[in-house]
C-alpha positions as CSV (number, residue, x, y, z in Angstrom):
1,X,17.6,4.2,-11.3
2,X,20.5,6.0,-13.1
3,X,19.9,7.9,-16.2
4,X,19.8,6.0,-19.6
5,X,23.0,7.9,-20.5
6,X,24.8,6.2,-18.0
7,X,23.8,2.3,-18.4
8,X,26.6,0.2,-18.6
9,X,25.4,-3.4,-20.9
10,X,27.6,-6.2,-22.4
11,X,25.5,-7.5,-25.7
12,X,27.8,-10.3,-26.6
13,X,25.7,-13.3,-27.8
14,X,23.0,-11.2,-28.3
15,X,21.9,-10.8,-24.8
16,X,21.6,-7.7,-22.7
17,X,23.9,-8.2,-19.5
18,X,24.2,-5.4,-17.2
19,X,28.1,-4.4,-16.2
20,X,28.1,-4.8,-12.6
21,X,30.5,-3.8,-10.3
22,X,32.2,-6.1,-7.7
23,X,34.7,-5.8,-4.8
24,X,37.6,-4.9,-7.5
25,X,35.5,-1.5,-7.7
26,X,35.6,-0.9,-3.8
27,X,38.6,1.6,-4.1
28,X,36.8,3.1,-6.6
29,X,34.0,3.6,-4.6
30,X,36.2,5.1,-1.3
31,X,37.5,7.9,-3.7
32,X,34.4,8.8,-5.0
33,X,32.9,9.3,-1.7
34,X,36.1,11.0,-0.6
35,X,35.7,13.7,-3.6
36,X,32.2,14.9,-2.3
37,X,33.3,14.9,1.3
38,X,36.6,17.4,0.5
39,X,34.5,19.1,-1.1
40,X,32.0,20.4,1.5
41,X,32.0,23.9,1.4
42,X,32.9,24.3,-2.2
43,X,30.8,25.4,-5.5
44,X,29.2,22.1,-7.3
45,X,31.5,23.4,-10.4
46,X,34.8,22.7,-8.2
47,X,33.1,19.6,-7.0
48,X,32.5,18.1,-10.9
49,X,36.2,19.5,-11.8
50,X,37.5,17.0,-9.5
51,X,35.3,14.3,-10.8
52,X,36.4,15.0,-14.0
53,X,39.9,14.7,-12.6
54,X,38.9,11.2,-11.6
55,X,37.6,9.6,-14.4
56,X,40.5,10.7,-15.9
57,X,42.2,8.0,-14.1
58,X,39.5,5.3,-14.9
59,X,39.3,4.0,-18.2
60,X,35.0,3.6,-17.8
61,X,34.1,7.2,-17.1
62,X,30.5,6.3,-17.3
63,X,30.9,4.2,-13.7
64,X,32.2,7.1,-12.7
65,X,29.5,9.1,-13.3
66,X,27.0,6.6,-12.2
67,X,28.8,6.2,-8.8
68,X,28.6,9.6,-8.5
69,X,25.2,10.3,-9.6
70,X,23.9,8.1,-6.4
71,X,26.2,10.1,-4.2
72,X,24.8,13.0,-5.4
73,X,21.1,11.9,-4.3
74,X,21.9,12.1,-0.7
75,X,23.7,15.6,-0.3
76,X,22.5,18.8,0.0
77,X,23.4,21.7,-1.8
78,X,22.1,25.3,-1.6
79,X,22.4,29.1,-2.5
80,X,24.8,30.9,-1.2
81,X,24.1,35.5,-1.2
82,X,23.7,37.9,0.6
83,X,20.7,38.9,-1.2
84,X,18.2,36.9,-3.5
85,X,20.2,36.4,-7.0
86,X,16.8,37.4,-8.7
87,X,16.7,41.1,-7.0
88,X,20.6,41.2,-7.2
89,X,19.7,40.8,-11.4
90,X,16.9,42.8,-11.4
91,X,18.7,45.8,-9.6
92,X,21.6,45.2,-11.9
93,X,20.2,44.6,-15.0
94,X,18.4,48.2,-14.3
95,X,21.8,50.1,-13.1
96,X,22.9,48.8,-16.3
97,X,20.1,50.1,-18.3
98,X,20.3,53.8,-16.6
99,X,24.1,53.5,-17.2
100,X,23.9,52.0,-20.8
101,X,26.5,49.4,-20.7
102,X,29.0,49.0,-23.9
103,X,32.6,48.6,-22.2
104,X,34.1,46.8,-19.2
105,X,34.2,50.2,-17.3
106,X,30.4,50.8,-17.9
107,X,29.6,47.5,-16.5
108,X,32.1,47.9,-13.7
109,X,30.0,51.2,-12.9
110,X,26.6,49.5,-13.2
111,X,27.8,47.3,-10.5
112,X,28.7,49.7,-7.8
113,X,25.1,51.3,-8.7
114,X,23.8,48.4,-8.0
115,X,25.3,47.6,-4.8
116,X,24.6,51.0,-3.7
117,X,21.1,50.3,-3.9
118,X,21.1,47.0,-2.0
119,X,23.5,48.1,0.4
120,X,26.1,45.2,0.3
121,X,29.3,45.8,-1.6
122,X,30.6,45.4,-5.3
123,X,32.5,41.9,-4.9
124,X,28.7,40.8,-3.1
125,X,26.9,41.8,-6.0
126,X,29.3,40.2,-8.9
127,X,29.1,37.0,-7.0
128,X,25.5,36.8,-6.4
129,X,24.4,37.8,-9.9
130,X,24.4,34.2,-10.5
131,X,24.8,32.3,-8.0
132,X,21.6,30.4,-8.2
133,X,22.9,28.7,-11.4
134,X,23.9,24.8,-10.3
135,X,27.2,25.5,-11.2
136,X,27.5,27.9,-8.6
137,X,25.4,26.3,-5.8
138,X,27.6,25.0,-2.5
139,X,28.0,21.5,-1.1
140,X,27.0,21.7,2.0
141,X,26.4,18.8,3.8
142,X,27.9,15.0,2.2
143,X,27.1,13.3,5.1
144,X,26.5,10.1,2.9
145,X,24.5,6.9,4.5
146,X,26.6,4.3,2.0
147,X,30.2,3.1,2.9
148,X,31.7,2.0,-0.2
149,X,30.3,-1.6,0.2
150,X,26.7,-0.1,0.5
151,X,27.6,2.1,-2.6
152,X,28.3,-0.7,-5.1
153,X,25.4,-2.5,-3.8
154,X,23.0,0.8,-4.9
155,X,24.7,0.9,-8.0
156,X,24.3,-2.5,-9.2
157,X,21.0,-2.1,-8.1
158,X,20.4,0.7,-10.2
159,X,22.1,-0.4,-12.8
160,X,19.7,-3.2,-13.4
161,X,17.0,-1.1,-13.1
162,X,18.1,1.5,-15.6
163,X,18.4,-1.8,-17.8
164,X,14.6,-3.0,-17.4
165,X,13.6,0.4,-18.1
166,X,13.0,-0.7,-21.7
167,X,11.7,-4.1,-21.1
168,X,8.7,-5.3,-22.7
169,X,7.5,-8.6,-20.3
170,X,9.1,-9.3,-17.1
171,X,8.9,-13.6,-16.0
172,X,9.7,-13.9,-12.4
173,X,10.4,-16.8,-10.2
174,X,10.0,-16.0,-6.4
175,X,9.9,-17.8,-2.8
176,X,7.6,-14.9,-2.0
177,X,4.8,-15.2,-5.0
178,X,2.5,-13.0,-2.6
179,X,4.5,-10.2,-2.0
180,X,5.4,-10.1,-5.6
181,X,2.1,-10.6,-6.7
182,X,0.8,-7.9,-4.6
183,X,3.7,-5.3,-6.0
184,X,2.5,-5.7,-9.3
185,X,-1.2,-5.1,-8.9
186,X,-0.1,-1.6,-7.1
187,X,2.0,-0.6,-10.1
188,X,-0.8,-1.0,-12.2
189,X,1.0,-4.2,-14.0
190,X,-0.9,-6.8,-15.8
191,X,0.5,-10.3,-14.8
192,X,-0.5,-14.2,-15.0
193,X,1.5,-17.1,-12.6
194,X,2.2,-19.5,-14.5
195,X,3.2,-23.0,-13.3
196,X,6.3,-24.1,-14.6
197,X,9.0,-27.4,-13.7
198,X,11.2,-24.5,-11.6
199,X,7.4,-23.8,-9.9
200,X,5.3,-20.7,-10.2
201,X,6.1,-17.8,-12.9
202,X,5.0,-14.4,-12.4
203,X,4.5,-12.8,-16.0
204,X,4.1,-9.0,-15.9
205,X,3.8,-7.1,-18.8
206,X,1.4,-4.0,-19.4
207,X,-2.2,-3.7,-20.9
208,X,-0.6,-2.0,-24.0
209,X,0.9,-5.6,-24.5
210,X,-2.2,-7.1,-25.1
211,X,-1.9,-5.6,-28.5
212,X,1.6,-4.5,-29.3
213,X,5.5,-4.1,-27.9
214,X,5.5,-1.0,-25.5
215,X,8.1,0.5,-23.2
216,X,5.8,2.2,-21.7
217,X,5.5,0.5,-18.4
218,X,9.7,0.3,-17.8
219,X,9.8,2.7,-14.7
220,X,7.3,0.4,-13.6
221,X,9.1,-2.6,-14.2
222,X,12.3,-0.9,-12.3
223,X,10.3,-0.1,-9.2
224,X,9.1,-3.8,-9.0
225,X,12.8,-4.9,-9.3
226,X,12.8,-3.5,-5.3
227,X,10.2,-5.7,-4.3
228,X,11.7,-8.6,-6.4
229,X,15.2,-8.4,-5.3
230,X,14.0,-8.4,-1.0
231,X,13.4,-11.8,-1.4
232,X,15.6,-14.3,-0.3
233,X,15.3,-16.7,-3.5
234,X,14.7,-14.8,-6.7
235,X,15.2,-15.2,-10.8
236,X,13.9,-12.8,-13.4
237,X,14.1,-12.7,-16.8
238,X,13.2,-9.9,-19.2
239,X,12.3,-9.3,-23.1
240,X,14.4,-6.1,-24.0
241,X,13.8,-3.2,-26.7
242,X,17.2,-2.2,-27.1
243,X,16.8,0.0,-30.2
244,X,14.0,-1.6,-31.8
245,X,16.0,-5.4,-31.4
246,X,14.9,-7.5,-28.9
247,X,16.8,-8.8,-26.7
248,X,17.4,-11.2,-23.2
249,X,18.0,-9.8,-19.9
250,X,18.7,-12.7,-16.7
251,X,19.1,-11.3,-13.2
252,X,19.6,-13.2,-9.9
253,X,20.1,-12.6,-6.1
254,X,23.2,-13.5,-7.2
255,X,23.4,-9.7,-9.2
256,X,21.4,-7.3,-7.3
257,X,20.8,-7.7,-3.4
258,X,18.7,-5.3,-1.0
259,X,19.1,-5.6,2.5
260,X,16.5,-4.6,4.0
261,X,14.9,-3.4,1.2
262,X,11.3,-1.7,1.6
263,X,8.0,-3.2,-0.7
264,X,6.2,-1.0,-2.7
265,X,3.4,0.4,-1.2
266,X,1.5,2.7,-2.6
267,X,-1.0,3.0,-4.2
268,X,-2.9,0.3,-1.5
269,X,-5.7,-0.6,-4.2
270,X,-5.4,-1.8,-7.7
271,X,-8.3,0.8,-8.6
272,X,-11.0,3.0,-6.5
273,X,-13.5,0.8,-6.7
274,X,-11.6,-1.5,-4.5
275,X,-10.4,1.0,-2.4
276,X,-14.0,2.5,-1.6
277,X,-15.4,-0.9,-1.6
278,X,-13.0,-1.8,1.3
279,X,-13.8,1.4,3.2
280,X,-16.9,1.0,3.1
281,X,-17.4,-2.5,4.3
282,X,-14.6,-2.6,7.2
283,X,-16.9,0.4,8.9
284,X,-19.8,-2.7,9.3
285,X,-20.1,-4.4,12.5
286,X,-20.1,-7.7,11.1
287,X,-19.1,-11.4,11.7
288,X,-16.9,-11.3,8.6
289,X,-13.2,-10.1,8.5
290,X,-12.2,-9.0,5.4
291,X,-9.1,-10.0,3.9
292,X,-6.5,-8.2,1.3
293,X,-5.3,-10.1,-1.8
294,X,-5.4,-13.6,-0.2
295,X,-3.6,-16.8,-1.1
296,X,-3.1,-18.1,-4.5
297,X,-6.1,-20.0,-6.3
298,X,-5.6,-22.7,-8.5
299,X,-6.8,-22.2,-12.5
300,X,-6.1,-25.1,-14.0
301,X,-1.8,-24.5,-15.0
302,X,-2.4,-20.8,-13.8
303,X,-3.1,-19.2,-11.0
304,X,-4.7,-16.2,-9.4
305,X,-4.7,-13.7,-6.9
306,X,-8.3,-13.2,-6.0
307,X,-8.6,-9.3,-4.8
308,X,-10.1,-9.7,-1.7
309,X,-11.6,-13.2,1.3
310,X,-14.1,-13.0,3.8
311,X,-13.3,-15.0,6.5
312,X,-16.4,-16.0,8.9
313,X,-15.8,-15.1,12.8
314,X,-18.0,-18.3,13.4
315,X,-16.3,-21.2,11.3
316,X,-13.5,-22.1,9.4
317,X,-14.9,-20.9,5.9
318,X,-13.7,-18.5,3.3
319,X,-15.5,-16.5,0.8
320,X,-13.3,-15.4,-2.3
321,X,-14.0,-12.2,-3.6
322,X,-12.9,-10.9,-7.4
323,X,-13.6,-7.3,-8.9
324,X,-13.6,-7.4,-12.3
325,X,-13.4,-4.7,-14.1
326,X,-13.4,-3.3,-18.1
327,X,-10.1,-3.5,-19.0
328,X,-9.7,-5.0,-22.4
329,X,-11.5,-7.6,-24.7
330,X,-8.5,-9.9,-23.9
331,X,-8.3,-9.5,-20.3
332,X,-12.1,-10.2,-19.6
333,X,-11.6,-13.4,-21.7
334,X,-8.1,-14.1,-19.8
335,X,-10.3,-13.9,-16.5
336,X,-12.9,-15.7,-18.0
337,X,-10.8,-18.5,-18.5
338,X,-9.6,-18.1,-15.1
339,X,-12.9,-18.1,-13.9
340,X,-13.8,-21.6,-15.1
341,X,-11.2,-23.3,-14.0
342,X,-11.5,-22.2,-10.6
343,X,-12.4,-25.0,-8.4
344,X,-13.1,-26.5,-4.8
345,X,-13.1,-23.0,-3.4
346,X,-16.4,-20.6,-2.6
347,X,-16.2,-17.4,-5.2
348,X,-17.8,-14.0,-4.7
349,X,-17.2,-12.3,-8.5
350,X,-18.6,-8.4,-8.5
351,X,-18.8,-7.5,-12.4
352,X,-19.2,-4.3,-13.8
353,X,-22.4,-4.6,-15.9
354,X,-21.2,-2.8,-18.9
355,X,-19.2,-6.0,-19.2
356,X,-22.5,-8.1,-19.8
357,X,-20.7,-11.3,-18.8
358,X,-22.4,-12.0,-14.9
359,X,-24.9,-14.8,-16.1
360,X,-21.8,-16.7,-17.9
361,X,-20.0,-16.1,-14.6
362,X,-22.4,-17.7,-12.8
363,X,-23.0,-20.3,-15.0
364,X,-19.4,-21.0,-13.8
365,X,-21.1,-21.8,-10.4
366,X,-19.9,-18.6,-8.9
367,X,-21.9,-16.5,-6.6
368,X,-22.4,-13.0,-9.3
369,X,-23.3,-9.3,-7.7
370,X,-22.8,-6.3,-10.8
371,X,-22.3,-2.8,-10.2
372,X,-22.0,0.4,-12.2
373,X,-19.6,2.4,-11.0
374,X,-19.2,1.6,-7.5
375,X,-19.8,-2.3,-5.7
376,X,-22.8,-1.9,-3.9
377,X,-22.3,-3.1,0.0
378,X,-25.8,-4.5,0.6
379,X,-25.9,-6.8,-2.4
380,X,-22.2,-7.8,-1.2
381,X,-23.6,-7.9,2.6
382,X,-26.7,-10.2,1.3
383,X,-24.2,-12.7,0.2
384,X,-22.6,-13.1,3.3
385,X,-26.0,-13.4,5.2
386,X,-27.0,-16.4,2.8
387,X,-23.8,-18.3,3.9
388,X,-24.6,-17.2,7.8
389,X,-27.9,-18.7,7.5
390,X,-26.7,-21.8,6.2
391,X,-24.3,-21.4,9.3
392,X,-26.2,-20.5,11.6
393,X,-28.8,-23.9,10.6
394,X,-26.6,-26.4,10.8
395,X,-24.7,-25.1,13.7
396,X,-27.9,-24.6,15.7
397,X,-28.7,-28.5,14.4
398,X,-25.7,-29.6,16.0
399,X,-26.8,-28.2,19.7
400,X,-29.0,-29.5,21.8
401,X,-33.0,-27.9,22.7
402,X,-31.8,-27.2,25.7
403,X,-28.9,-25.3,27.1
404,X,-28.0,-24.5,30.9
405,X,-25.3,-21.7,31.2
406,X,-23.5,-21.3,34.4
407,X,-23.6,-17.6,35.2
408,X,-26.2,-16.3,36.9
409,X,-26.5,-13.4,34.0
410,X,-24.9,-13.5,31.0
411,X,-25.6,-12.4,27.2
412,X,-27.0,-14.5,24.7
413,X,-23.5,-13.6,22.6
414,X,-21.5,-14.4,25.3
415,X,-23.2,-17.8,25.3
416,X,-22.8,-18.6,21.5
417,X,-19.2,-17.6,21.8
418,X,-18.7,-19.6,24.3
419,X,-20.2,-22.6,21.9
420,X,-18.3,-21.6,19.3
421,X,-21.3,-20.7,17.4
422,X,-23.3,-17.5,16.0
423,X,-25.8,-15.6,18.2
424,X,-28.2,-17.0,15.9
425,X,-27.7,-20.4,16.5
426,X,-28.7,-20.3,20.4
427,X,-31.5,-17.4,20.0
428,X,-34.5,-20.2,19.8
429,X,-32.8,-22.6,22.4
430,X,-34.0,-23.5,25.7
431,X,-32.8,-21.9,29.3
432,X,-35.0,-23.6,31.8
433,X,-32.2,-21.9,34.7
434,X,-32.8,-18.9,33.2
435,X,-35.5,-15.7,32.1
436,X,-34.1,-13.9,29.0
437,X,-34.5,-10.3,29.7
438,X,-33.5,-8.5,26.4
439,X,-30.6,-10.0,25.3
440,X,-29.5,-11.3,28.7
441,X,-30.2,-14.5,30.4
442,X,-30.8,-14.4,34.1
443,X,-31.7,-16.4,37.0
444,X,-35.1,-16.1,38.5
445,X,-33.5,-15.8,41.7
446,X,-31.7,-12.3,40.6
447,X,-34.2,-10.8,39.2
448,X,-36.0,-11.4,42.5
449,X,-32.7,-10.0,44.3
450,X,-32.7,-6.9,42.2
451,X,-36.6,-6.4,42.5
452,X,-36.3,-6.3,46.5
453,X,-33.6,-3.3,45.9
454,X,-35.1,-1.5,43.6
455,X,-38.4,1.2,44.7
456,X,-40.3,3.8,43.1
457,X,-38.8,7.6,43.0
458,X,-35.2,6.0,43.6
459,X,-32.6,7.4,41.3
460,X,-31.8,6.3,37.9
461,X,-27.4,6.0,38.8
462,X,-28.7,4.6,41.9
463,X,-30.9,1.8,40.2
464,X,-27.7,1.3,38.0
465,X,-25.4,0.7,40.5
466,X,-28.1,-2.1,41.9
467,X,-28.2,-4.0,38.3
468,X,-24.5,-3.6,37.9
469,X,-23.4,-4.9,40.9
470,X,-25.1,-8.8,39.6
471,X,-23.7,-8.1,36.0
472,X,-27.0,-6.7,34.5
473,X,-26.2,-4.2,32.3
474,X,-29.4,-4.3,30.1
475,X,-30.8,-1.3,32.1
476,X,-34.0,-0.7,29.9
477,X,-35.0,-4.2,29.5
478,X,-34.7,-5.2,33.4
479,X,-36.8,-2.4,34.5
480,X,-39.4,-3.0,32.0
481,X,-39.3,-6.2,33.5
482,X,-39.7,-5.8,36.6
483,X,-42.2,-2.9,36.3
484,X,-40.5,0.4,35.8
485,X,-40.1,3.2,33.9
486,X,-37.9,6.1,33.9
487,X,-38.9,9.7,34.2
488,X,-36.2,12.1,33.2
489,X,-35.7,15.0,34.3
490,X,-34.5,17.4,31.9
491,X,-30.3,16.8,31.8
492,X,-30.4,16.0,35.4
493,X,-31.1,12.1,35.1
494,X,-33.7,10.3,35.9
495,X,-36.3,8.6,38.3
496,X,-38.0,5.4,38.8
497,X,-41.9,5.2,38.6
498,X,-44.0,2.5,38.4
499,X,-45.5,1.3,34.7
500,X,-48.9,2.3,36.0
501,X,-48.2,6.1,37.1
502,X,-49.3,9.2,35.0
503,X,-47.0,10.7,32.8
C-alpha cells in the first residue's frame, strides 16, 4: 500500500477510478530503478536530490514518488561513523558547554575538544554529529527483486489498495469463493455470499457497519485485495468515503494482477475459542477427522461457511460444525436466519449461553452444545459418539453372525477395517476359527503352538520373541491365557511363573 498522499484517482462521473500505470510507464520505471542503483554508496539526501531531478521531467510527480516509495521498501540503508552519533553529541554538546560556544571559532574549538576525547579526528566528529538523521543515512545495498515490468505491476497493485483504504463494503465475485471466504474471516471481516445472476457475491464489510459508515476496517480491506487478486477470475466492487461523499470503485484482473501472490494467513482462527477448541480436539485419538472451514452450505439465496466438519473415518458422513459467538444483535439474528434455512445437511451449532438462543437453534433441528467461555470437548465428543452408535448399529446389521478371518492372528481393528466398518460393529460377532485373546483373534492351533514353547522361569524378551514370531503381540493377555504371570525383577525384566505360584 502507498501512502494516502500519493494516491493517484480519476473521479470523472462520479466514480473513484484508480490511475494505473501501463507499459507506456516502463521507461519510467527503468530510470527509477536506475536512480537508486547509482546511488549505492551515497547519503539518502543525494539519492532524493536526484529524484527530485526526475520528476522534474515528469509532469505527475506523485507517480514518481509512488514508484519510488516501493523501491525504497526493498533497500537497505544504514549509519555510517566512526563512533555512535549519540556519544559523538553527547561529547560535543559537553566540549561546547566547557567552551561556551557564541562564534564560529568557539564551535570550531569545541569540536577539536571533542575529537580529542574520542580519539578520531575533527572532520570524524563534524560528520558524525548527525549522521543518524535519514537525510544523512547511506544506500547501501539496491539490490531490487522487480525489473521494471515487476515494478508497475507492485504499483498498480498498491495503488488499488491505497484506494480501498477508505472503503466502506467490499462485493466480490470469485472462482475461488473458499479461499476468499477464508481471507476474510482471518481479517476479522464480517461478510455474507450472496447469490446473484453473475453467481456467488462475497459482501465484506465490518461489524461497525451494522450500525453506521466506518473506514475503520480499510487496511483490512487492502490486505484482502492480495488474496482476491491471486485468483485467476476476479471482480470487486467497492462503496468509497472519499471526503465524506460516497463514491464507486470497480477493479478486475484486468487492473491489478499477482503472480504468485501469497494468501493471507494469519491469524489461523477467526477467534480463540476456535483456535483452542481445535487444539484440543485434534490431540483425541478418535475416528473423526476434523476439518477447517469446509465447503459452502446452502441458506436459502445465501450461503455460509460453516467454521469447522467432522468427517467419520468409517463412512461417508459429515458433521457441520458452527461457533457462534456474541457479536452483535444483528449478527446473531443474521445467523439465525442462516440457521433456518439450512437444510439437507447434519449441523453441530456450539452457542455461547449468554446468547440464550440454543433451544430456538435446535428447534431448527440442529444438534445444540453451549459453552461459557471456552467449547467444552466432551459435550462436542458425546455428539460424535451418538452418530457412531447409530453407525456402528446399522453397520453391524449389515454383517453377518458369523465372521471367519483368514489370518491365523489378527486384531479385532484390523478385521473391521478390513470390512470397512468400526471396531464396534464386529466386537459381538462370531469367530468359530478363532479364540479372541484380548483384542486379538487367534487360532486354537497357535495358541497350542505357543503354549508348547513357552515354560515356567523362561525370560520375559524370550517369551516375546516366541509370541512375536506368530504375530501375537498382546503379550499380557496371551499369557494370562495360557497360565502365566510375570515376575519382574526390579529394572532387569522379567520371568514367567505359573498363575498358581506364591508371590
Amino acid at each position: 500500500m502507498l501512502r494516502k498522499d500519493l494516491l493517484r484517482v480519476s473521479r470523472v462521473g462520479g466514480g473513484f477510478r484508480p490511475r494505473f500505470v501501463g507499459r507506456e510507464h516502463r521507461p519510467l520505471a527503468a530510470r527509477v530503478l536506475g536512480t537508486f542503483a547509482d546511488a549505492v554508496g551515497d547519503r539518502r539526501g543525494d539519492l532524493d536530490a536526484a529524484l527530485e531531478a526526475l520528476e522534474a521531467d515528469v509532469d505527475d510527480f506523485k507517480l514518481v514518488r509512488g514508484l519510488a516509495a516501493l523501491v525504497e521498501r526493498e533497500c537497505a540503508f544504514e549509519t555510517r561513523s566512526p563512533v555512535p552519533p549519540t556519544r559523538v553529541r553527547r561529547v560535543t554538546f559537553e566540549a561546547a558547554e566547557a567552551i561556551g560556544v557564541a562564534s564560529e571559532a568557539e564551535r570550531a574549538a569545541a569540536i577539536e575538544r571533542a575529537a580529542d576525547g574520542l580519539g578520531i579526528d575533527a572532520d570524524a566528529v563534524a560528520a558524525a554529529l548527525y549522521a543518524d538523521r535519514d537525510v544523512n543515512e547511506v544506500l547501501v545495498d539496491a539490490d531490487v527483486r522487480w525489473g521494471p515490468d515487476d515494478l508497475l505491476e507492485q504499483y498498480n497493485l498498491s495503488l488499488a489498495q491505497t484506494a480501498l483504504f477508505d472503503a466502506t463494503e467490499v462485493r466480490v465475485r470469485s472462482n475461488d469463493p473458499k479461499r476468499l471466504v477464508s481471507a476474510v474471516k482471518r481479517l476479522r471481516l464480517m461478510y455474507e455470499l450472496e447469490r446473484t445472476p453473475e453467481g456467488r457475491e462475497l459482501v465484506v464489510t465490518g461489524p461497525d457497519a451494522l450500525f453506521r459508515s466506518t473506514r475503520r476496517y480499510g487496511a483490512a480491506f487492502a490486505r484482502l485485495l492480495r488474496t482476491v487478486a491471486g485468483a485467476d477470475d476476479w471482480r470487486l466492487s467497492a462503496t468509497v468515503d472519499d471526503r465524506g461523499r460516497e463514491r464507486s470503485l470497480t477493479l478486475s484482473g484486468d487492473d491489478v494482477t499477482v503472480p504468485g501472490v501469497a494468501p493471507v494467513v494469519e491469524p489461523s482462527f477467526d477467534s480463540g475459542v476456535e483456535a483452542d477448541f481445535a487444539g484440543r480436539f485434534r490431540t483425541l485419538d478418535l475416528d473423526w477427522s476434523l476439518v477447517r472451514e469446509p465447503e459452502p452450505l446452502e441458506t436459502g439465496t445465501r450461503v455460509m461457511i460453516p467454521d469447522f466438519a467432522f468427517d467419520y473415518a468409517h463412512a461417508d458422513f459429515r458433521l457441520f460444525f458452527e461457533v457462534m459467538g456474541f457479536w452483535t444483535p444483528a449478527y446473531v439474528e443474521k445467523k439465525l436466519d442462516q440457521l433456518a434455512a439450512v437444510e439437507d445437511v447434519d449441523l453441530l451449532v456450539a452457542v455461547d449461553e449468554s446468547l440464550g438462543v440454543g433451544e430456538e437453534i435446535a428447534a431448527r433441528d440442529h444438534r445444540v452444545v453451549t459453552y461459557r467461555g471456552t467449547v467444552r470437548v466432551k459435550d462436542v465428543v458425546d455428539v460424535l459418539r451418538d452418530y457412531e452408535a447409530g453407525f456402528l448399529e446399522r453397520a453391524a446389521g449389515a454383517l453377518p453372525d458369523t465372521i471367519e478371518p483368514d489370518g491365523d492372528a489378527v486384531t479385532l481393528e484390523s478385521v473391521a477395517a478390513d470390512l470397512g466398518v468400526g471396531v464396534g460393529a464386529v466386537e459381538d460377532k462370531r469367530f468359530p476359527e478363532h479364540e479372541r485373546v484380548g483384542r486379538t483373534l487367534v487360532r486354537p492351533a497357535v495358541l497350542e503352538g505357543v503354549a508348547e514353547d513357552l515354560a515356567e522361569g523362561m525370560a520375559l524378551a524370550a517369551a516375546e520373541a516366541v509370541l512375536d514370531g506368530v504375530g501375537l503381540d498382546d503379550t499380557s493377555a496371551v499369557l494370562s491365557r495360557l497360565g502365566y504371570r510375570v515376575e519382574w525383577e526390579g529394572l532387569g525384566g522379567g520371568t514367567l511363573r505359573a498363575k498358581g505360584d506364591p508371590e
